[in-house]
N, C-alpha and C positions, 0 to 999 in steps of 0.2 A: 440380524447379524450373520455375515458368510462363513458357514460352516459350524456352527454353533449348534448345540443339541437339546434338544426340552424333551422330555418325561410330562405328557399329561398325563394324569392319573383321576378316575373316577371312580365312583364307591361301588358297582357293580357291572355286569354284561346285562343288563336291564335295558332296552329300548327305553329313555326317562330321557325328560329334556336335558337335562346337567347332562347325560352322557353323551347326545346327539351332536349338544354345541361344541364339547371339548373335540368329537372330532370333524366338526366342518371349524371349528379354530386351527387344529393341526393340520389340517389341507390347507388351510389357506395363510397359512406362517409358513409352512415347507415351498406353497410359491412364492414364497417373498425371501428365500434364501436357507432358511433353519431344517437341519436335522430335525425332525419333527415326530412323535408315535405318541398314540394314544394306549394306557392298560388298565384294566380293572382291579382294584381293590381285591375282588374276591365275586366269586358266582353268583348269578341273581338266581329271582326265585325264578323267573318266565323266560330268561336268556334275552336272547333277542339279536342283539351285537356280535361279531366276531372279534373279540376282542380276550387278549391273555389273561388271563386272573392271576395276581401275583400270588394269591392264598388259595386257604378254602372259608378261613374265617374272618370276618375285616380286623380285628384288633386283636388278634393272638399274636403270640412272640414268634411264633414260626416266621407267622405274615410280616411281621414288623420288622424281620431278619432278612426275609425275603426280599422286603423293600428296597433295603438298604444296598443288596447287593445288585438289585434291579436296575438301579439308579445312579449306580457308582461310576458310569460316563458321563452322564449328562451334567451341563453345564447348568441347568436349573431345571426344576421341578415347579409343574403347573396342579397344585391339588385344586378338584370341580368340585367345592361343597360337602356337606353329610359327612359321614365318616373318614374320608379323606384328609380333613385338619387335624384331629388325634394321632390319624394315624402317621403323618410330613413330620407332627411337634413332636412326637414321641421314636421314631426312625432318623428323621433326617434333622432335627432342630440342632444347631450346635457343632454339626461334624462339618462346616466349612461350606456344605452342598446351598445355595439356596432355594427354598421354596416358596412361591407366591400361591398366595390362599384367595381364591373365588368364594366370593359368597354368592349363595344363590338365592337364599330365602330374605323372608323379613327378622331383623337382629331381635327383634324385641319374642321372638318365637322363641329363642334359647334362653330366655331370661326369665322361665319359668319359678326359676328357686334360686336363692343365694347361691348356692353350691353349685349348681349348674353353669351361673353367671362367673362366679369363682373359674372354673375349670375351663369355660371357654375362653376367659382372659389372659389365663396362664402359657394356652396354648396360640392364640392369636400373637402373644408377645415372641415367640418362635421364627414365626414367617418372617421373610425380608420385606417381602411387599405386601397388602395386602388390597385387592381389586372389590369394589362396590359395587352394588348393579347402578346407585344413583347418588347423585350430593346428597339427598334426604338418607339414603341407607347407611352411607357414611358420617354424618351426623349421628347417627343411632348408635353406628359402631365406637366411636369415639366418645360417646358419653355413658354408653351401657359397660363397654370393653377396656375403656381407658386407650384406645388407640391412637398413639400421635401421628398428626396431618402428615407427617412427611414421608407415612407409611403407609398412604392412602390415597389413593388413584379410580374414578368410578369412570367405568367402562362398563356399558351395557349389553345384555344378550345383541347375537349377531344372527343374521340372516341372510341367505341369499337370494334379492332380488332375483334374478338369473334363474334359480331354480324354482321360486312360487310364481307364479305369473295367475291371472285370470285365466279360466278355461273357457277356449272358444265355444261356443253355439252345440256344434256339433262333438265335442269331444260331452260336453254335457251333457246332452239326450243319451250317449252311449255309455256315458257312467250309471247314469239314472236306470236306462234299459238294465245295463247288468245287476243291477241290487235289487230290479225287480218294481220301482217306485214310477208309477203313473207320472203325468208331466206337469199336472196339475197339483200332487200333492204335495203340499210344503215338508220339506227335510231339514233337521235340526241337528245337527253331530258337535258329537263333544267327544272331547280327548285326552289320555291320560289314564296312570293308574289308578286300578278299581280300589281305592282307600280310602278310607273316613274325609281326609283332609277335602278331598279332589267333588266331595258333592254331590255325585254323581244321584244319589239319591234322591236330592233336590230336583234334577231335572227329571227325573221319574215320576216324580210329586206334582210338579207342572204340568204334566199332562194332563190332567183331569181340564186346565182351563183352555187346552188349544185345540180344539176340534179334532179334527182327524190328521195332524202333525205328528210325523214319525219320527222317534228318537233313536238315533243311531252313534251305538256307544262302541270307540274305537280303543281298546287297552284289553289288558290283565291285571288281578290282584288279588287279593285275600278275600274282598267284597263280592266278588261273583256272586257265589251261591246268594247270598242276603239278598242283592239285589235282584237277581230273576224271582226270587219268593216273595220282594216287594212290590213287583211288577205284576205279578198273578195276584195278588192281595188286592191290588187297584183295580185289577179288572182290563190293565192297558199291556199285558203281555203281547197279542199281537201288533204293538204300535211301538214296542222295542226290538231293537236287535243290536245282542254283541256278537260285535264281529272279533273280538282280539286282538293282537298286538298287529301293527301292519308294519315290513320294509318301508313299502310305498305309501305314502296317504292320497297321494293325488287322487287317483279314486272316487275317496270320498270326498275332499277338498272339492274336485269338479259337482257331485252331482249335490251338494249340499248349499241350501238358501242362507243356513244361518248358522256360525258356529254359537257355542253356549260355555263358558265357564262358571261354572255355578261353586268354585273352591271357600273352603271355611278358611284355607292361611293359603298365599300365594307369594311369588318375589317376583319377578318378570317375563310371564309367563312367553315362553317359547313360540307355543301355539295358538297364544293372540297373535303374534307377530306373522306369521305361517299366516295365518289364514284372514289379517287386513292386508297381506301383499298379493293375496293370492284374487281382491276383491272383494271380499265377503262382510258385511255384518258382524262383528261381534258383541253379545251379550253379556258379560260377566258382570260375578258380584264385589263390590269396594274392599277387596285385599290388598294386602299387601301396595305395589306398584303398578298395580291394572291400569289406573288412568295413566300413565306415561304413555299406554299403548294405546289407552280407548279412550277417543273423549267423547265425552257423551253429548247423544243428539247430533253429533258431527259424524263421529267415523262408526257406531253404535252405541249400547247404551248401558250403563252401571248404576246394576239393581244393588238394593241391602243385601248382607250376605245372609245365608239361612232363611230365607225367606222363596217360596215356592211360588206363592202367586205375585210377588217380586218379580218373578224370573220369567213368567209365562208372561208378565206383560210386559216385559221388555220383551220378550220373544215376538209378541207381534205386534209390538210396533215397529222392529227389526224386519218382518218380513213383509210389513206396508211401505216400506222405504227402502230397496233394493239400492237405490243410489250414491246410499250410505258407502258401499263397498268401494267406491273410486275415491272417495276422500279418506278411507282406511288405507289406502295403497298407497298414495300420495304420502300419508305421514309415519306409515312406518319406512316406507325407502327411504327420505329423509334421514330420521332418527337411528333404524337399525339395520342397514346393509353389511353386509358380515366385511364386505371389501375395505368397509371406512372401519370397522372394531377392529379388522385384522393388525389395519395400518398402525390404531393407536398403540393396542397389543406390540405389536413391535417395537416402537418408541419406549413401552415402558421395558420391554426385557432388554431391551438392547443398553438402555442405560443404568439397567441394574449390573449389568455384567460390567457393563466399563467401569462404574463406580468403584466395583469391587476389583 
């Protein structure tokens, strides 16, 4: 809609998929006509983003004041997940402003306790719209949440082809050169914050059964320390390296055989997507929405979750099957090109506004 303004808001300045997409969504809505900016809830722990923190803390009154008067142009509000629906139903619910609530995970993760399921209800019922990652998550929402279908719209993470590509020949060897990794040795990288959920342990665990496969762990998070102590505990400390939070992944994207998700709870993972458009293999375990990205045996393969020598054998038979990666590219361009989510993304803001 021309001239029309959105407010994406994410729960931190975190480098995390929920915040990456909200702003390759706001570039690609501002080309399709919309006033468009992306802000953060409040400061992460690792930063990462340039992006405004409306607070200091996600759900204090200040921040929730803050919000309110953050937002008081915009024609609707895009809240990305986590903290961001408390904080829309509790600042913007009711004052005329609307807000459309992203999910990002899997619904049945909040439905730990009556009261949690309680509170999430109360606050989904606030949004004007609210966006799925898939008919299956929206099912879930409307029978965990009481959500009605005509508040319910699944659109899935977005990506863009344009930007992941296969790396040629020689861009590889020169990635590989720089990390230091011989041209023979098989590379493993996985991605994401160092936190219980993300597994990363597991693929740590794995190594006992992959020969001389080096794991290369791209994030930050609370889990550092545990995990280098778990790595020396194994005996396979030189066969890991974190590197930290990256701008760029290409990097590693290039000089890497196989990516791995190895997550205990998932929703649509970002970086399966990234890296079947980029060509690659992907491993992960049956969370969440994994197989919409992986299908196994096809584009690579989904292991049990929690499970370590799960992992390792999908790992290599991931990396006996290199050719898997041109049928991973094929079906996430397909299904997740950020050009085709953007488009939908606009149909449904655009007719939320006119409706109102």
């Amino acid at each position: 809609m021309a001239n029309a303004s959105i407010v994406h808001l994410v729960a931190s300045t975190d480098r995390r998929g929920a915040e990456t997409f909200a702003l390759d969504l706001s570039g690609a809505l501002a080309a399709l006509g919309w006033r468009s900016e992306t802000v953060a809830l409040a400061p992460g722990r690792s930063g990462g983003l340039d992006l405004e923190p409306v607070g200091d803390a996600p759900l204090s009154l200040r921040t929730l004041q803050r919000l309110r008067r953050r937002t008081r142009g915009a024609n609707v509000v895009v809240a990305h997940g986590s903290t961001t629906l408390p904080a829309c139903a509790l600042a913007l619910g009711g004052r005329g402003r609307p807000f459309v609530y992203r999910n990002i995970g899997d619904p049945y993760h909040w439905a730990a306790s009556r009261l949690r399921r309680l509170r999430t209800t109360a606050f989904l019922a606030r949004a004007a719209q609210i966006v799925a990652l898939n008919e299956r998550s929206g099912t879930a929402m409307r029978e965990l949440y009481r959500v009605p279908p005509r508040k319910l719209t699944a659109i899935p993470t977005g990506v863009s082809s344009r930007s992941h590509q296969p790396a040629p020949a020689d861009r590889r060897a020169t990635a590989r050169l720089g990390l230091g990794i011989g041209s023979a040795a098989p590379m493993v990288l996985t991605i994401g914050a160092l936190s219980p959920e993300k597994g990363v342990d597991l693929a740590i665990d794995a190594l006992a059964d992959l020969g001389d496969a080096l794991l290369v762990v791209a994030g930050d998070g609370p889990e550092l320390a545990a995990l280098e102590r778990r790595a020396d505990r194994l005996g396979v400390t030189r066969r890991v390296r974190f590197t930290g939070s990256h701008r760029d992944l290409s990097r590693l994207y290039a000089a890497a055989d196989v990516v791995v998700l190895p997550s205990r709870t998932e929703g649509l993972p970002a970086v399966a997507i990234e890296a079947g458009m980029r060509g690659l293999p992907v491993v992960a375990t049956d969370v969440g929405y994994v197989t919409d990205i992986v299908e196994d045996g096809v584009t690579g393969f989904v292991v049990s979750p929690g499970d370590p020598r799960a992992i390792a054998a999908g790992i290599v038979d991931a990396l006996a099957h290199p050719e898997l990666g041109g049928a991973a590219r094929a079906r996430c361009v397909l299904r997740f090109d950020l050009e085709t989510v953007a488009a939908r993304w606009d149909m449904l803001l655009t007719s939320l506004l006119d409706l109102r």
